[in-house]
N, C-alpha and C positions, 0 to 999 in steps of 0.2 A: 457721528453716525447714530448711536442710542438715544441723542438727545433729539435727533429729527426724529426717530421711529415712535420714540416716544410722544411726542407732538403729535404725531400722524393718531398713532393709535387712540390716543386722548380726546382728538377730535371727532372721528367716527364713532367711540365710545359715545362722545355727548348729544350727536348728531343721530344716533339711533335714540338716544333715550327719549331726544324733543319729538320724536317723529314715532314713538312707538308707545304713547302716552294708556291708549287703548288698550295696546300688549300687555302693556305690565299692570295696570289695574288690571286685567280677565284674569293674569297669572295668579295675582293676589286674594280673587277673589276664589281662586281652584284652590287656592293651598289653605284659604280658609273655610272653605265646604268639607275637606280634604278630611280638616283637623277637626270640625266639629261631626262628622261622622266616625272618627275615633273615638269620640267624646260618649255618642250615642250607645257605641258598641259598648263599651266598657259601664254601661248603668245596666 
């Protein structure tokens, strides 16, 4: 039964990622505006 759910889970895992290519670059792109406006503050 762990080993199915684990399959399950594995799959939707990879299957969001193919499919949310857009997502996770915008994410990327947030947490690296994010971090060079910490950059900014601190000069």
């Amino acid at each position: 039964m762990k080993r199915t759910m684990a399959i399950v889970l594995l799959s939707l895992f990879t299957l969001s990622l193919l499919s949310g290519c857009n997502t996770w670059r915008g994410v990327g792109e947030d947490i690296e505006q994010g971090g060079e406006a910490i950059q900014r503050s601190t000069d």
